[in-house]
Structure formats: C-alpha cells, structure tokens
Backbone bond lengths (Angstrom), bond angles and torsions (degrees), N, CA, C in turn:
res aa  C-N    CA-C-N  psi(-1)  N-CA   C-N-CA  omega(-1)  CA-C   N-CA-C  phi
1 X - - - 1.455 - - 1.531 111.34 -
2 X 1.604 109.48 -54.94 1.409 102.89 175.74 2.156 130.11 -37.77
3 X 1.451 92.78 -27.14 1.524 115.56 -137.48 1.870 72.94 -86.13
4 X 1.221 114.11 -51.96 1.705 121.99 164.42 1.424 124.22 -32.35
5 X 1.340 109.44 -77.23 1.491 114.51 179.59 1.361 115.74 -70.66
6 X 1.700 115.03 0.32 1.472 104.06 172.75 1.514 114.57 -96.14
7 X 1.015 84.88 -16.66 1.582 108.59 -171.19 1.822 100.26 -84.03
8 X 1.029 133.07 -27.30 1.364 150.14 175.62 1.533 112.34 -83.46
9 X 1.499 119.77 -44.61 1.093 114.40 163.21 1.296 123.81 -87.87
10 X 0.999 119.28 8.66 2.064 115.46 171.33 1.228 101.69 -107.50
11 X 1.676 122.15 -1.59 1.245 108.75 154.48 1.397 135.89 -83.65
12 X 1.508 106.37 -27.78 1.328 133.46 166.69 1.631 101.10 -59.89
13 X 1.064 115.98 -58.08 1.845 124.58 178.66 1.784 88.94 -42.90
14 X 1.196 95.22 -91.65 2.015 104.21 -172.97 0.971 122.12 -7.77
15 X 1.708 111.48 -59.57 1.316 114.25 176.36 1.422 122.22 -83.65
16 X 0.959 121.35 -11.77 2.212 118.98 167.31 1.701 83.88 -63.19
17 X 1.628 119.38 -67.60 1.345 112.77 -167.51 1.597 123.81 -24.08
18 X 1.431 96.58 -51.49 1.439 117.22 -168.86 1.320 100.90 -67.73
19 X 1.701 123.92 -59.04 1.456 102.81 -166.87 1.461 107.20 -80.93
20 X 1.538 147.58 -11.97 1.066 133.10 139.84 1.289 131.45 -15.67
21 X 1.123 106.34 -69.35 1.807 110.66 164.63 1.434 128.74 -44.40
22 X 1.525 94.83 -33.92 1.968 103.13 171.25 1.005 105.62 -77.24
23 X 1.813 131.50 -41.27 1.603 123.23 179.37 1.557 91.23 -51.67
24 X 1.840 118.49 -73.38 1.569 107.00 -146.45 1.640 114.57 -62.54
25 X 1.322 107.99 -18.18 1.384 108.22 159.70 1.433 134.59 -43.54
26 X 1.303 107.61 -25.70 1.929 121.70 -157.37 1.486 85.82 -92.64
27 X 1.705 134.66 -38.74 1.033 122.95 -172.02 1.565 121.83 -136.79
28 X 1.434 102.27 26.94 1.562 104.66 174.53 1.495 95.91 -138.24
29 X 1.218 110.37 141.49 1.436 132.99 -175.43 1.916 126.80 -134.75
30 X 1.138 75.46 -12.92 1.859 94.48 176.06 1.590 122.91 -65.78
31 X 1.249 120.72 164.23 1.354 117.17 -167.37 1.611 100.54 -82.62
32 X 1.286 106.15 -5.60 1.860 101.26 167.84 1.562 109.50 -63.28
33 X 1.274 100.31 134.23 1.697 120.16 153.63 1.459 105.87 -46.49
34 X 1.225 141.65 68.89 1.834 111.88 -155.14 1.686 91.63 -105.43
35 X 1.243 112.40 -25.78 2.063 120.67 158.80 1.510 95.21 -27.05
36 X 1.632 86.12 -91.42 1.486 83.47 -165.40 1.379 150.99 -101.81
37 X 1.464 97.09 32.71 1.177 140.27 163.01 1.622 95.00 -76.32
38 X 1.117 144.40 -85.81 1.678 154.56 -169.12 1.644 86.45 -56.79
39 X 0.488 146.17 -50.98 1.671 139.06 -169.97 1.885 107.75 -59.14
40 X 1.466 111.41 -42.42 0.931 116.70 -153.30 1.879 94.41 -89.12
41 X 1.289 94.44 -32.90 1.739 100.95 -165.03 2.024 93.62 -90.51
42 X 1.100 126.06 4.56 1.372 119.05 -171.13 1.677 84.85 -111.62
43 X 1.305 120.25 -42.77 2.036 133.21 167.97 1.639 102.58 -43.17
44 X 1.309 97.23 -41.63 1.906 81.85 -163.57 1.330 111.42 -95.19
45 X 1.426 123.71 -6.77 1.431 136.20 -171.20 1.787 84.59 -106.21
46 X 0.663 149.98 -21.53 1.791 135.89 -178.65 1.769 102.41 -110.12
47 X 0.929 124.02 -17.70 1.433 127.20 175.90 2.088 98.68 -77.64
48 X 1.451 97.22 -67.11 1.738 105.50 169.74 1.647 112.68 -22.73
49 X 1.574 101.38 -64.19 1.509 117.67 -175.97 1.417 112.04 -51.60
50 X 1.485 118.83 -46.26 1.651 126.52 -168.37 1.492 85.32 -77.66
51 X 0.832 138.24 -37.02 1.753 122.96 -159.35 1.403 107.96 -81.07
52 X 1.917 111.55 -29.62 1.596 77.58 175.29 1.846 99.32 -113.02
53 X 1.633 134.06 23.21 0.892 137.05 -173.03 1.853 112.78 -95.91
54 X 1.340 109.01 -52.70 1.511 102.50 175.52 1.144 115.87 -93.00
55 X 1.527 142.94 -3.52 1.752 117.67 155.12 1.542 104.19 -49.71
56 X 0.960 119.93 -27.49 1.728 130.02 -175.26 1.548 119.80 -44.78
57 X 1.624 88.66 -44.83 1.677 118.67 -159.07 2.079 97.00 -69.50
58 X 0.903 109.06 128.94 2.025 112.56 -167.80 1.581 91.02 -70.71
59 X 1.580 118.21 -54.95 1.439 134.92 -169.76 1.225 118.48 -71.39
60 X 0.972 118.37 -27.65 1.777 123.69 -153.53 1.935 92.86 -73.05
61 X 1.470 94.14 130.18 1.483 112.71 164.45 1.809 112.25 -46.75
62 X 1.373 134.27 128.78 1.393 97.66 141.37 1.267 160.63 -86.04
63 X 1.597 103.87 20.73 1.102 81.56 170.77 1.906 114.48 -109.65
64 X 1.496 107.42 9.41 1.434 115.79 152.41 1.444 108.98 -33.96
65 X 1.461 112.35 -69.91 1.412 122.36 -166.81 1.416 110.39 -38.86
66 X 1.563 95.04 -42.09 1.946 112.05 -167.22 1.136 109.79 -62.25
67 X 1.575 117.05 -23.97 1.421 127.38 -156.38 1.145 97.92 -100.99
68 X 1.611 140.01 -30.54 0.859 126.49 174.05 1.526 129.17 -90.15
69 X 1.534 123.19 -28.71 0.988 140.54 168.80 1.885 108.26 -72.00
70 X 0.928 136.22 -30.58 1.668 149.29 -160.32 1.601 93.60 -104.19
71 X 1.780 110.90 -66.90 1.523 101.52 -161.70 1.333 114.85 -90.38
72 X 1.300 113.43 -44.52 1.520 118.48 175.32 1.361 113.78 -50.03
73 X 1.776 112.06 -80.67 1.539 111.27 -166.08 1.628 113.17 -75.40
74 X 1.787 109.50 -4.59 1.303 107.11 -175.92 1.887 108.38 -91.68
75 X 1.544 101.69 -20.73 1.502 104.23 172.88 2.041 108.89 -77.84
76 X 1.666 99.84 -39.97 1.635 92.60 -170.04 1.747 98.22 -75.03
77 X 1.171 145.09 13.40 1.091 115.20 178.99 1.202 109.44 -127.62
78 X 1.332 119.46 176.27 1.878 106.60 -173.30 1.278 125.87 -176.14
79 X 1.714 103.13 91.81 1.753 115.15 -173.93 1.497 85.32 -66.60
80 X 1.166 166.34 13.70 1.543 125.43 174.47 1.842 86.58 -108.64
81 X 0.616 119.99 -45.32 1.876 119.75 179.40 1.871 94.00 -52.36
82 X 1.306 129.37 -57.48 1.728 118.88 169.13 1.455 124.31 -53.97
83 X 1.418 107.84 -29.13 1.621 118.66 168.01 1.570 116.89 -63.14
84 X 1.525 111.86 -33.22 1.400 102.83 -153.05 1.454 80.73 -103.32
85 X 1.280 136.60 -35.58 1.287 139.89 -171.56 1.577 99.59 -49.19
86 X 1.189 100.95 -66.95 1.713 113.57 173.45 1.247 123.89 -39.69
87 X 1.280 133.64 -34.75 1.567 146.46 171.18 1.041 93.12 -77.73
88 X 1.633 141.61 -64.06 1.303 128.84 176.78 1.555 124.77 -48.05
89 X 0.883 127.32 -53.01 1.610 125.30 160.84 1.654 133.28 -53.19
90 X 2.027 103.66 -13.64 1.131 102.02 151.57 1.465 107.82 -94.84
91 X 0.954 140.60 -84.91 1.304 148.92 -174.18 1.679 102.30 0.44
92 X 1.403 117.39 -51.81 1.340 129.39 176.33 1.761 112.81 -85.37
93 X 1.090 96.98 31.19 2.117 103.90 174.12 1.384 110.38 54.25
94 X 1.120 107.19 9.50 1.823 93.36 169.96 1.154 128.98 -109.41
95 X 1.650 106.46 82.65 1.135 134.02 -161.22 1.331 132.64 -51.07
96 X 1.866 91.62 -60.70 0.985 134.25 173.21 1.894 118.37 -46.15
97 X 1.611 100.70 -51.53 1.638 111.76 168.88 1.402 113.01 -74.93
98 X 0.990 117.22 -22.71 1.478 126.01 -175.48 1.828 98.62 -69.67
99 X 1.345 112.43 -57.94 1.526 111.64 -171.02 1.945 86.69 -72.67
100 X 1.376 136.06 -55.28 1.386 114.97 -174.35 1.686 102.08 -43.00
101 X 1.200 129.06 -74.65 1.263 137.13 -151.22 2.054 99.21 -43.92
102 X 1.169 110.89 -37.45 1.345 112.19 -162.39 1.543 114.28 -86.77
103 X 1.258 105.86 -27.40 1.583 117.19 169.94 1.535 93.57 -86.99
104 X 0.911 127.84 -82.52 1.796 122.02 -179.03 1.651 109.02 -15.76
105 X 1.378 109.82 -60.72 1.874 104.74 177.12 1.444 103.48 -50.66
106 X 1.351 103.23 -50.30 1.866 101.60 -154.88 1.955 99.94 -76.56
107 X 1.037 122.18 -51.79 1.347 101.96 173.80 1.689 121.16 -67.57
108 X 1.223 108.24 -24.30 1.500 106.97 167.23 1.202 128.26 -41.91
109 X 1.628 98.26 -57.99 1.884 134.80 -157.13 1.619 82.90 -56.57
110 X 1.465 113.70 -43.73 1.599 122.61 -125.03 2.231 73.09 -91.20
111 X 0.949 122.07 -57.01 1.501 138.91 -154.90 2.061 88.58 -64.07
112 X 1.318 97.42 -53.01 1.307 86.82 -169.01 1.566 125.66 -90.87
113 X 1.553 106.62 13.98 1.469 108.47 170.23 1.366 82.61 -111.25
114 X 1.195 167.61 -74.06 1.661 140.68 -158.79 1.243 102.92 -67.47
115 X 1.439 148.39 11.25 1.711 132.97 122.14 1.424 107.09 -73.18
116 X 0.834 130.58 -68.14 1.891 106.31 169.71 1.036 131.02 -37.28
117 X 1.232 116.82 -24.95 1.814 113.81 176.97 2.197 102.65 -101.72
118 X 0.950 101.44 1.12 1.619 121.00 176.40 1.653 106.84 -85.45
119 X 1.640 101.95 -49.53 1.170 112.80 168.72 0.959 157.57 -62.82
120 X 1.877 90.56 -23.17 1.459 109.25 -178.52 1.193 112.74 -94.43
121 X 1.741 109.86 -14.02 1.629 113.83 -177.37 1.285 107.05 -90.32
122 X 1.236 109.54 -9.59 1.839 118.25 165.64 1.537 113.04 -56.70
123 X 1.556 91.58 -41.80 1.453 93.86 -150.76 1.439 110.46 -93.14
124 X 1.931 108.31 -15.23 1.364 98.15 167.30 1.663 108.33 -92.90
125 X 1.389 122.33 32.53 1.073 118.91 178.70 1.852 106.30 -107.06
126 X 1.390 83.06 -46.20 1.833 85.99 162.02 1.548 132.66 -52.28
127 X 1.997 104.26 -43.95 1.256 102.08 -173.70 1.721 103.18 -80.06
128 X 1.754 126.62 -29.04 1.488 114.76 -174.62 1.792 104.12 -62.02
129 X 1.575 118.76 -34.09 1.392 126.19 -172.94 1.639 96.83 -56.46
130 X 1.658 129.22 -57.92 1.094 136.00 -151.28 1.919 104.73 -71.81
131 X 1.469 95.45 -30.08 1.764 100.81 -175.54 1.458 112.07 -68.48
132 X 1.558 107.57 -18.41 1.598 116.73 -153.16 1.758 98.60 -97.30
C-alpha cells in the first residue's frame, strides 16, 4: 500500500512542480532560477510543517505521512534541477548569481523549514486550544 500512495503522491508533487514553472514562466524572465528557487523554498517550509504536524495526528496512517512528506514534497522539489542550474550559471560567467542563487536556497531552505516547523507548533497549539 505504502509503495501506492507514494507513488501517487510524487505524482501529484511532479505535476504542481511542473505547472509552477508554467505560472513563473508567464511572469519571470530574469536570469534567476525563481522556478526552482519557489519550489524549493515553498518544499522546505511544507516539509518543516508535516514533520512536526502529523506525528500529532492520533489517526493518520503512516504511511500517508510517507506519502506526503517522501512523494509529494520529495517529487515537487528538486536539488538536482538547483545543481545543474548552478553549473549553468557558472559555466556561463555568472558568477556573481550563481553564489546569490546558492546562498539564497541555503539560507532560505534553512529560514523556511524552521517557519514550518514554527508553524506547525502553532498550529497544534491552536487546534489543542480549540478542542479544550
């Protein structure tokens, strides 16, 4: 079963990825990665959230969790597409974006998974307040 719903949710992941790229396409044109740059920083802030939000959950299957944390945010997001992007922006002298783009992911990644895990303790703080 697991091997199913993971496999179901990294397809669901894939494709947000994919049409993401067609939204930032319609209105970004710059030599920023800003695809997968937003993919990666929207991955580490919803991955953060699931990690400390559904051990929480009394009901929740695990391997739901797996499916969502593994297939979903592990299919929509994507260090080898930031890797190759990154070699491409050196290879082509742009050095300068190349070191922004790589510190920008890594302090991002880092900023927006401890707001997801900020968030999620928010949020089981709201729902234990709301039960009580």
């Amino acid at each position: 079963m697991v091997y199913v719903v993971v496999g179901l949710a990294g397809i669901v992941g894939a494709l947000l990825r994919y049409y993401l790229g067609l939204f930032v396409s319609g209105w970004w044109s710059g030599l920023f990665p800003m695809a997968t740059w937003l993919a990666n920083m929207i991955g580490c802030f919803v991955l953060g959230w699931l990690t400390v939000y559904l051990p929480r959950l009394n009901n929740l299957p695990s391997y739901v969790a797996t499916a969502l944390g593994t297939g979903l945010v592990g299919s929509f997001t994507t260090f080898s597409t930031f890797s190759v992007e990154t070699v491409q922006l050196l290879r082509t002298s742009h050095w300068e974006m190349a070191l922004f783009y790589v510190v920008l992911s890594l302090c991002g990644g880092l900023a927006m998974s401890w707001l997801g895990f900020r968030f999620g303790q928010g949020s089981l703080r709201t729902q234990k307040e709301t039960a009580e």
